[in-house]
C-alpha positions as CSV (number, residue, x, y, z in Angstrom):
1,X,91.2,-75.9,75.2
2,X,89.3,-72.8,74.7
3,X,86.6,-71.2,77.2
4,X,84.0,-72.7,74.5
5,X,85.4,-76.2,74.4
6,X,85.1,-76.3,78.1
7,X,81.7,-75.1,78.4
8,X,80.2,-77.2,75.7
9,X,82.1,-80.3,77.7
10,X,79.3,-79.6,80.9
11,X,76.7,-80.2,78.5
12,X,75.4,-83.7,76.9
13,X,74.1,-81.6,74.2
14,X,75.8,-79.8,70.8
15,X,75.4,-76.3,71.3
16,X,76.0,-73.7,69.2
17,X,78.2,-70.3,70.2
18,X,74.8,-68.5,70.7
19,X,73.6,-70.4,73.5
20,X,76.8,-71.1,75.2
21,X,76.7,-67.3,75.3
22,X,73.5,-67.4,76.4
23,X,74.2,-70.1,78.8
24,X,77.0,-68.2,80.4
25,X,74.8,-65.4,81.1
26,X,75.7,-62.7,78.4
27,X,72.1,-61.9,77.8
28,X,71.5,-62.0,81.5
29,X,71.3,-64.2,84.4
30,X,67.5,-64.7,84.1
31,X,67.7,-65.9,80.5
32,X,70.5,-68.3,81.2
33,X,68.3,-69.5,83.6
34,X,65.4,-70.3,81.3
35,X,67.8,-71.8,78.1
36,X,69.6,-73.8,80.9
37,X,65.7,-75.4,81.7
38,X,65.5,-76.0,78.2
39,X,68.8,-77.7,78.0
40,X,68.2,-79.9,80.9
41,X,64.6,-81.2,79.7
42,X,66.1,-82.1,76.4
43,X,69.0,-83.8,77.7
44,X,66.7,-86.2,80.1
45,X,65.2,-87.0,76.3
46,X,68.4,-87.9,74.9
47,X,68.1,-84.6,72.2
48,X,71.5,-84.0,70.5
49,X,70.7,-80.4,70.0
50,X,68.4,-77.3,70.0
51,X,66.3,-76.7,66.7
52,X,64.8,-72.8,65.7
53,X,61.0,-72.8,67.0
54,X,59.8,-71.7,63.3
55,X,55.8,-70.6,63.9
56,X,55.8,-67.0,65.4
57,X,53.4,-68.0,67.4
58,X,53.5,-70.0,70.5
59,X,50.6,-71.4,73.1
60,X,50.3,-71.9,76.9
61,X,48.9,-74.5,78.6
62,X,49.1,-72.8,82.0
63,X,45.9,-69.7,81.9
64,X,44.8,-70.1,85.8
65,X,45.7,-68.1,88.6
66,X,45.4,-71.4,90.9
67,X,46.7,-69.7,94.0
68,X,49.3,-72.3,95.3
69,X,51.1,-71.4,92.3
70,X,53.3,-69.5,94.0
71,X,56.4,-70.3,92.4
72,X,54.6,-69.4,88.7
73,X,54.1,-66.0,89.7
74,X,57.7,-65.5,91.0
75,X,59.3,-66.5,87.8
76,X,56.7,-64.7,85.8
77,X,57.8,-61.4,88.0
78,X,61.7,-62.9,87.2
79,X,60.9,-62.8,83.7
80,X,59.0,-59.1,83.5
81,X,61.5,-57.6,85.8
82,X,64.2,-58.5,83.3
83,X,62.7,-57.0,80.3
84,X,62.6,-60.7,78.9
85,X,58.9,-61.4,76.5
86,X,58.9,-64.6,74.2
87,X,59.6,-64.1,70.5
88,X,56.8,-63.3,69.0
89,X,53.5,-63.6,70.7
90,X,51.1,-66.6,72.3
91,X,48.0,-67.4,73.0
92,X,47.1,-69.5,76.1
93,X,44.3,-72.5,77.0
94,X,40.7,-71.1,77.7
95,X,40.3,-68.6,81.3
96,X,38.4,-70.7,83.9
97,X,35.7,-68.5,84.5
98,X,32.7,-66.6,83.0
99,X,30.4,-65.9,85.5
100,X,28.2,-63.6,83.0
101,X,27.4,-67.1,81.0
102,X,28.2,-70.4,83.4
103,X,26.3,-68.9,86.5
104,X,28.0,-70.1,90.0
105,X,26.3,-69.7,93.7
106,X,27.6,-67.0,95.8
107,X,29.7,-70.3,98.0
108,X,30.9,-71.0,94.1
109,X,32.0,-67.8,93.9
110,X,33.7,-67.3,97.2
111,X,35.8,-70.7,96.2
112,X,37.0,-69.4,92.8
113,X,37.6,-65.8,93.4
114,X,39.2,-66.3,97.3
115,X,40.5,-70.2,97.0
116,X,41.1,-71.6,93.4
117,X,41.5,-68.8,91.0
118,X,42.6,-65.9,93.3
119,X,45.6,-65.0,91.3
120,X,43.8,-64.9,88.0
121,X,43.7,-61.3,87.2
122,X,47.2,-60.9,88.3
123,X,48.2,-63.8,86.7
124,X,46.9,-62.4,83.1
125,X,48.5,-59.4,83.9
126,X,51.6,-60.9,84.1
127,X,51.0,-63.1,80.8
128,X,50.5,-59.8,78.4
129,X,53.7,-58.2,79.9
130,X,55.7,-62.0,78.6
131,X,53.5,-61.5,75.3
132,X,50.2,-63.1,75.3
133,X,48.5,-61.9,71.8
134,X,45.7,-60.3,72.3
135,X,42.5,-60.6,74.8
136,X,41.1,-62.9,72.6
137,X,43.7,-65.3,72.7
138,X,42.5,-67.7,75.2
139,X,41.4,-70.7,73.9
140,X,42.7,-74.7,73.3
141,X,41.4,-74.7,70.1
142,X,44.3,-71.8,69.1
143,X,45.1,-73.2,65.3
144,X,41.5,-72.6,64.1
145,X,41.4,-69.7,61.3
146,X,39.5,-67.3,64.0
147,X,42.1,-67.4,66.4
148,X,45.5,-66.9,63.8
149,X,47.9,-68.9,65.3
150,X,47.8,-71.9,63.0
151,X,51.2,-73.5,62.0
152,X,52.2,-74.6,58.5
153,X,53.3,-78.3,57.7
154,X,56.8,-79.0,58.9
155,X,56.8,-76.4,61.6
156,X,58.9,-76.9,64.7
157,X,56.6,-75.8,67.7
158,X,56.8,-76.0,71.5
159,X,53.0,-76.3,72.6
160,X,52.2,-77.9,75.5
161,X,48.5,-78.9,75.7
162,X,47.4,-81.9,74.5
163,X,44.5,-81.3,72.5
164,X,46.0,-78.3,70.5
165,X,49.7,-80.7,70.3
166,X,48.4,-83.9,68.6
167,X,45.8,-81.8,66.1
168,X,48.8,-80.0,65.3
169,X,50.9,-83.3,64.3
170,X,48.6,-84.5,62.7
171,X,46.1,-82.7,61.0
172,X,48.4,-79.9,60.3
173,X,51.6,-81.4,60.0
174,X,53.7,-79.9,62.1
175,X,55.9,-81.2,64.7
176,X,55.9,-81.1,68.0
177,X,56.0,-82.5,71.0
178,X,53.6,-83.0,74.4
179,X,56.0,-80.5,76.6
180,X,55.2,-79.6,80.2
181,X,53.6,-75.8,81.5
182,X,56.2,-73.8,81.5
183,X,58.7,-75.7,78.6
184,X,56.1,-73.9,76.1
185,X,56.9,-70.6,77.7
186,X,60.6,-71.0,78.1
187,X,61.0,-72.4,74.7
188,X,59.2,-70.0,73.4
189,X,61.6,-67.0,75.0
190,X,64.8,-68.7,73.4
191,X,63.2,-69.6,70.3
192,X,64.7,-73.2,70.4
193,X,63.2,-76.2,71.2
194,X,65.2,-80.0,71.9
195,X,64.9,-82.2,69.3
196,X,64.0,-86.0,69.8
197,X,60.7,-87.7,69.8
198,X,58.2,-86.4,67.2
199,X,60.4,-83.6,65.9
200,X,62.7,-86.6,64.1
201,X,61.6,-88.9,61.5
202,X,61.8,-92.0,63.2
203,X,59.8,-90.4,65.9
204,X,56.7,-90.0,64.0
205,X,56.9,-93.5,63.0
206,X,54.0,-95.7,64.1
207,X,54.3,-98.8,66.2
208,X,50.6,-99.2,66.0
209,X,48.4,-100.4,62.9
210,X,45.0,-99.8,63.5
211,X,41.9,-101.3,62.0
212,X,38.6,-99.8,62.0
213,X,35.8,-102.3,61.2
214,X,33.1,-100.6,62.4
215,X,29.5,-100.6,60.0
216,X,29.0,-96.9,60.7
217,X,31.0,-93.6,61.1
218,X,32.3,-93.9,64.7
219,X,31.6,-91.3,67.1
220,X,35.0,-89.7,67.0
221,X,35.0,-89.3,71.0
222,X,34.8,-93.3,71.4
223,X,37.3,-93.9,68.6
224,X,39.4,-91.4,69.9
225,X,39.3,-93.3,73.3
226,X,39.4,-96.8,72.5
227,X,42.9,-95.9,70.7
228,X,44.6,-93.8,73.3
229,X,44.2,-96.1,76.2
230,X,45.1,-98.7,73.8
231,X,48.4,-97.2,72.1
232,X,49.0,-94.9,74.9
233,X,51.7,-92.8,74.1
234,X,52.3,-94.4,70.5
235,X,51.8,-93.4,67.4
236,X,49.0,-95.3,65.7
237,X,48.4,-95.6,61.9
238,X,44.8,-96.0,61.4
239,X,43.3,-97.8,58.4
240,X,39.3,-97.5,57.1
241,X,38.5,-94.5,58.8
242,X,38.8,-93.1,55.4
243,X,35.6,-94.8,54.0
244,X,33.8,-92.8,56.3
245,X,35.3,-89.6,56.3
246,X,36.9,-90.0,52.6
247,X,39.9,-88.3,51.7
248,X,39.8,-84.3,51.9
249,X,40.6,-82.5,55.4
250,X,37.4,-80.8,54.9
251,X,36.0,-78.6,58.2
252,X,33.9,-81.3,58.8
253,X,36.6,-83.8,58.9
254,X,39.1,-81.2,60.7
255,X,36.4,-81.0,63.3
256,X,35.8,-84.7,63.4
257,X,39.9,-85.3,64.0
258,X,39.7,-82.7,66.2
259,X,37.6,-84.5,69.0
260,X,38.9,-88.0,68.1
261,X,42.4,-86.8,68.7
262,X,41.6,-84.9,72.0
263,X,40.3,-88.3,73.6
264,X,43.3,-89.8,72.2
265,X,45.6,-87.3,73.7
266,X,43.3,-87.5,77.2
267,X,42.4,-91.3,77.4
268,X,45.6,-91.9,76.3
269,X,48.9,-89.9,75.6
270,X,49.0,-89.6,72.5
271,X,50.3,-86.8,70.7
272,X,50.5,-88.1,66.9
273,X,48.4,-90.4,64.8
274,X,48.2,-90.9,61.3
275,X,44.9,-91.6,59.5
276,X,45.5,-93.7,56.2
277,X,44.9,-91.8,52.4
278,X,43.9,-88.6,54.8
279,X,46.3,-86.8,56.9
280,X,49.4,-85.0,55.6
281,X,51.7,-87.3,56.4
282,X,50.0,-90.6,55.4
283,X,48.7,-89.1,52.0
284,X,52.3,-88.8,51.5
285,X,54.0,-91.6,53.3
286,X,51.6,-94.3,53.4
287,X,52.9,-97.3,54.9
288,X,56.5,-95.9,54.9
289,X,55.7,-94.3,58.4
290,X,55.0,-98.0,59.8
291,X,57.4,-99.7,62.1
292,X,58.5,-103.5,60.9
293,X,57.2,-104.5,64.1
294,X,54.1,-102.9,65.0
295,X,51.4,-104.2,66.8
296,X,47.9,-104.3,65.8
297,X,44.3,-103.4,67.4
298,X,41.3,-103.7,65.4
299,X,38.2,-102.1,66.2
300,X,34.7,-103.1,65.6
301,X,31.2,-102.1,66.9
302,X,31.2,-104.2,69.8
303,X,34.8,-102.6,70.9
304,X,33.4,-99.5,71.3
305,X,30.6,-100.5,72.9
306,X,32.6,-101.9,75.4
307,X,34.9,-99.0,75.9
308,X,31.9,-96.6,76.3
309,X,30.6,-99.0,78.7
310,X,33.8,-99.0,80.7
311,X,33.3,-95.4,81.3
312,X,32.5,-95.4,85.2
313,X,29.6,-93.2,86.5
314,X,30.8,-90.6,89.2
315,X,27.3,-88.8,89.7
316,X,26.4,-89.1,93.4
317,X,23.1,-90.0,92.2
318,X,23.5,-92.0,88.8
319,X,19.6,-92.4,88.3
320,X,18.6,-88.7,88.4
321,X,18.9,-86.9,85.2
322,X,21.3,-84.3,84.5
323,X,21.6,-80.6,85.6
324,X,24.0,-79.4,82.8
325,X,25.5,-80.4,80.1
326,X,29.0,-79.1,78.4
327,X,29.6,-79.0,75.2
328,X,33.1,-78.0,73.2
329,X,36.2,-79.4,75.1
330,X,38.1,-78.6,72.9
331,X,36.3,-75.7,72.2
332,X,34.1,-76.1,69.2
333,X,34.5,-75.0,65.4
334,X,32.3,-72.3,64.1
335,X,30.6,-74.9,61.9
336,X,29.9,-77.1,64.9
337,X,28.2,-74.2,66.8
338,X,26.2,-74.1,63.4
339,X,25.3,-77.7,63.0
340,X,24.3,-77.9,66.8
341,X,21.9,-74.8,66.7
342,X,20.5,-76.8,63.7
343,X,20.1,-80.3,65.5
344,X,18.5,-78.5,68.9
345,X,16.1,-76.3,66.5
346,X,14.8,-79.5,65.0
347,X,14.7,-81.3,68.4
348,X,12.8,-79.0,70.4
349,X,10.2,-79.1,67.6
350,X,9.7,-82.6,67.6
351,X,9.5,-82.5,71.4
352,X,7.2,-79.3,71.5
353,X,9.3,-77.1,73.6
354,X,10.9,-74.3,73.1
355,X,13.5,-73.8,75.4
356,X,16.6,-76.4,76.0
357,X,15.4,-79.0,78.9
358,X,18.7,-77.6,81.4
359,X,21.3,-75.8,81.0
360,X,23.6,-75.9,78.5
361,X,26.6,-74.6,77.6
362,X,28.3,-74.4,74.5
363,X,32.2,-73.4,74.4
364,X,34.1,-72.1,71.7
365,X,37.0,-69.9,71.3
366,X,36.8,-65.8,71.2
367,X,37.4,-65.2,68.1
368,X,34.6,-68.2,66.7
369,X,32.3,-66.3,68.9
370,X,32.6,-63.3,67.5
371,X,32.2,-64.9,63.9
372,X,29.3,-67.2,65.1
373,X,27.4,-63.8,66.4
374,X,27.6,-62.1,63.1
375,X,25.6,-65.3,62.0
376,X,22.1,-66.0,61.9
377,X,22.5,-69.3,64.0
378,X,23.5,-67.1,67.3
379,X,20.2,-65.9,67.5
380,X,18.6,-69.1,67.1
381,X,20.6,-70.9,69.8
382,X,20.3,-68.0,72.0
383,X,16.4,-68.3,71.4
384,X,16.9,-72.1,72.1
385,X,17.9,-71.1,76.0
386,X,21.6,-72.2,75.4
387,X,24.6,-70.5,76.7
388,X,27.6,-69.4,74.5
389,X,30.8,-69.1,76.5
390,X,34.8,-69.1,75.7
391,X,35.3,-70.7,79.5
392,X,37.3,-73.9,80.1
393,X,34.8,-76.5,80.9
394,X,37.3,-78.7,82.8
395,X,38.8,-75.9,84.8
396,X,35.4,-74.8,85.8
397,X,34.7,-78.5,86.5
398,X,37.6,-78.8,88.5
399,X,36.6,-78.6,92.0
400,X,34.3,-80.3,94.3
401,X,31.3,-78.0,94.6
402,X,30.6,-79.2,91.3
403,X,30.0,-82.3,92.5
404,X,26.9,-81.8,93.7
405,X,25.7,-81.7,90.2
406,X,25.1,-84.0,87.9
407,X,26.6,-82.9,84.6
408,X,26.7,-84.4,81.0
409,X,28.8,-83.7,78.4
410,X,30.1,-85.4,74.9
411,X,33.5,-84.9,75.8
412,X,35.9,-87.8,76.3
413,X,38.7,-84.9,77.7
414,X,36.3,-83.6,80.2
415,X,34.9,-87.1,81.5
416,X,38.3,-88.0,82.0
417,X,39.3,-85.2,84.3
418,X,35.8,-84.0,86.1
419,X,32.8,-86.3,86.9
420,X,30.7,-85.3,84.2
421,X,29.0,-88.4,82.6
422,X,29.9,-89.0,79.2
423,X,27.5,-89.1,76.3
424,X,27.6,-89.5,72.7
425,X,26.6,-86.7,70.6
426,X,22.4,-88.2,69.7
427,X,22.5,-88.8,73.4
428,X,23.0,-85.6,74.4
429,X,20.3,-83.8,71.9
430,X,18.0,-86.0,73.8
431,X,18.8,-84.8,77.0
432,X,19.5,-81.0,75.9
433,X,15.6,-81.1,74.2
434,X,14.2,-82.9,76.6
435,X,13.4,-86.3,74.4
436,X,11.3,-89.1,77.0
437,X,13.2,-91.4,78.8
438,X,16.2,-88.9,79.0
C-alpha cells in the first residue's frame, strides 16, 4: 500500500493528491492545520469530498475585536507569521463602531474601546495582512453592485453570515452553505470547501410549500419571520408572493428578498428559499425542486398579525416612546436610502417639522454611501436630521448600556438579537416624523 493509500485511509473523505500533500504538511504545518479544520467540519456533515471555492471573493462574518477572543488573534498571528493570505481577497460584516455618526457617552465609550471592542484596531490590522479587500469592505450586505463581491449563479462559496448566505442561494443563485466564523476564512485560504447540504442538488430541494394568501404585499420583515421560525432550517418553496412582487428580480424586489430573507435566516435558520416564477432556481425548476413529502404552511393576514404580535417587548419602559430608531440590518440598498429620504421629506411636511422627531440612523454599506452622497437625496436626509452610518446596528446594540434606551427599528435580525422593539416600515415613519399618537 502506498504512503497515499495510507493517508487517504485516516480520512472519511476522498481526497485528492493535493490535499493529502497539503494535509501532510508540504505547504507547511500551519496550512495543514487549517485544510485539516476544513476536512474535519465536512466530515461531521457526511461530505464525500472537497469542491474548488469558484468566486474570488470571499466574506467574513467575524469584524469585532471582542477582547475574549483571544484564541482569534492567536491564529490570525499563526496565519500572518506564515506568510499564509486567502486566495483572492474578502470583505467582512459591518465594524461595530462609528462614534463620528452613532454618538455613545463617555461610560459607552469606556465599555467599547477598554471592554468589548478593545482589540478592534488590531484585529483589522490583522484582517488586511490575511487579505481583507479594501477599507471599504465592511459590510453584510457585500453582493450589492457598490461593494463588488457579488457571485454568479452556480458559484461554490464559503460565506458564513446569514443574511449575505441565504440572499446569495437564492436571489443570486449560488450555492452555499451557513458555515461557522472562521470555516469562511479557512476555506477561503485552501480554496475548497465540503460538499453536502445546499451545495448538492438534493440539498436545495424544499421540504416546505408555502402559501401566501395575504390581500396585500406583506411587509417582507413579517413574512420573512413567520417562515423561518416555521421551516426553520428547511428550505421552503413559496407560492403567490409573485402576484405581488411579479416576476422580474428588479432592485425593488432584490431589496424586498433581501430583508424577507434576513428574518428568515435570523427567526429561523434558513439559508435557502425559493420564491415560485421569481428566483433563479424556481423560474427554472418550478416544482421539480419540491420534496414528495413536503409539508405545508399557509399564510394569511391574520398569521402575520399574530406573529408580529408574538414579538415580546424588552424596553424597561414599554409605554414611553422611543429614543432611536435603526434602520438597515442588513444594511440598506442605495435605492432604499433613496425611497426613505422621500417618505421622511413628505412626512415631516405633513407633520410640520423639520427635523426627524429622535435619532435616527440609517445604515448602509461604504461603498452605497459613497454613491448615495454623490446624490441629491444625501442632502435632503442630512437636512431631515438623520444620520448615515456603515456601523453594525446589532454589534453596537450588543451590550447592556444600551439598555437603558428604548430603541425601534424595522428589522426582524436586529429585534431578534438586541432589545430593540420591532416595527413595520409605516410604523416607523410615524415615529421618525413625529406623527401623534407615536
Amino acid at each position: 500500500m502506498s504512503t497515499a493509500e495510507t493517508r487517504a485511509g485516516e480520512y472519511k473523505m476522498e481526497l485528492t493528491q493535493e490535499q493529502l500533500d497539503i494535509l501532510e504538511g508540504k505547504k507547511g504545518e500551519t496550512m495543514a492545520k487549517v485544510i485539516k479544520t476544513v476536512v474535519m467540519f465536512g466530515e461531521i456533515f457526511g461530505a464525500k469530498r472537497l469542491v474548488p471555492i469558484t468566486h474570488n471573493s470571499g466574506h467574513l462574518v467575524t469584524s469585532f475585536g471582542i477582547g475574549i477572543l483571544a484564541p482569534l488573534y492567536r491564529t490570525m498571528d499563526e496565519l500572518i507569521n506564515a506568510g499564509i493570505k486567502v486566495k483572492g481577497d474578502f470583505t467582512v460584516d459591518p465594524r461595530p463602531l462609528d462614534y463620528k455618526n452613532v454618538k455613545c457617552t463617555m461610560l459607552e465609550k469606556l465599555l467599547f474601546n477598554k471592554i468589548l471592542y478593545s482589540k478592534q484596531e488590531q484585529y483589522e490590522s490583522q484582517l488586511k495582512k490575511v487579505g481583507l479587500k479594501d477599507e471599504d469592505g465592511f459590510t453584510c450586505t457585500c453582493y450589492l453592485p457598490e461593494v463588488g463581491n457579488t457571485p454568479k449563479e452556480g458559484d461554490i462559496l464559503a460565506w458564513a453570515e446569514s443574511s449575505a448566505v441565504v440572499y446569495a442561494n437564492s436571489v443570486l443563485g449560488a450555492r452555499c452553505n451557513r458555515n461557522s466564523g472562521m470555516l469562511d476564512l479557512f476555506s477561503s485560504i485552501v480554496g475548497y470547501v465540503p460538499e453536502f447540504g445546499l451545495l448538492t442538488d438534493e440539498g436545495r430541494k424544499a421540504s416546505w410549500k408555502v402559501y401566501v394568501n395575504t390581500t396585500k404585499k406583506p411587509e417582507a420583515q413579517v413574512l420573512g419571520s413567520a417562515i423561518g421560525m416555521k421551516v426553520m432550517e428547511d428550505v421552503p418553496y413559496v407560492y403567490g408572493l409573485d402576484k405581488f412582487l411579479g416576476t422580474e428580480l428588479n432592485d425593488e424586489n432584490k431589496s424586498y428578498l433581501k430583508d424577507f430573507g434576513a428574518a428568515t435566516a435570523s427567526n429561523g435558520a434558513v439559508g435557502l428559499y425559493h420564491i415560485d416564477n421569481l428566483t433563479p432556481e424556481a423560474k427554472r425548476c418550478g416544482e421539480e425542486l419540491i420534496k414528495p413529502d413536503a409539508k405545508e404552511y399557509i399564510i394569511d393576514d391574520a398569521e402575520l398579525e399574530r406573529i408580529k404580535n408574538s414579538y415580546p417587548i424588552m424596553w424597561k419602559d414599554p409605554n414611553k416612546k422611543a429614543d432611536k430608531c435603526f434602520i438597515g440590518c442588513p444594511h440598506l440598498t442605495l435605492q432604499q436610502l433613496k425611497d426613505w429620504t422621500d417618505k421622511i421629506e413628505k412626512g415631516l411636511k405633513e407633520t410640520g417639522r423639520k427635523k426627524v422627531a429622535l435619532t435616527t440612523v440609517f445604515t448602509a454599506a461604504p461603498g452605497v454611501v459613497k454613491e448615495f452622497q454623490k446624490s441629491e437625496h444625501y442632502p435632503r436626509l442630512m437636512a431631515a436630521g438623520a444620520k448615515l452610518s456603515s456601523i453594525c446596528p446589532l454589534m453596537y446594540t450588543n451590550n447592556p448600556l444600551t439598555k437603558k434606551y428604548n430603541i425601534a427599528t424595522n428589522s426582524n435580525k436586529l429585534r431578534t438579537y438586541s432589545a430593540a422593539r420591532f416595527y413595520e416600515d409605516d410604523e416607523m415613519l410615524a415615529i421618525i416624523v413625529g406623527k401623534e399618537g407615536h
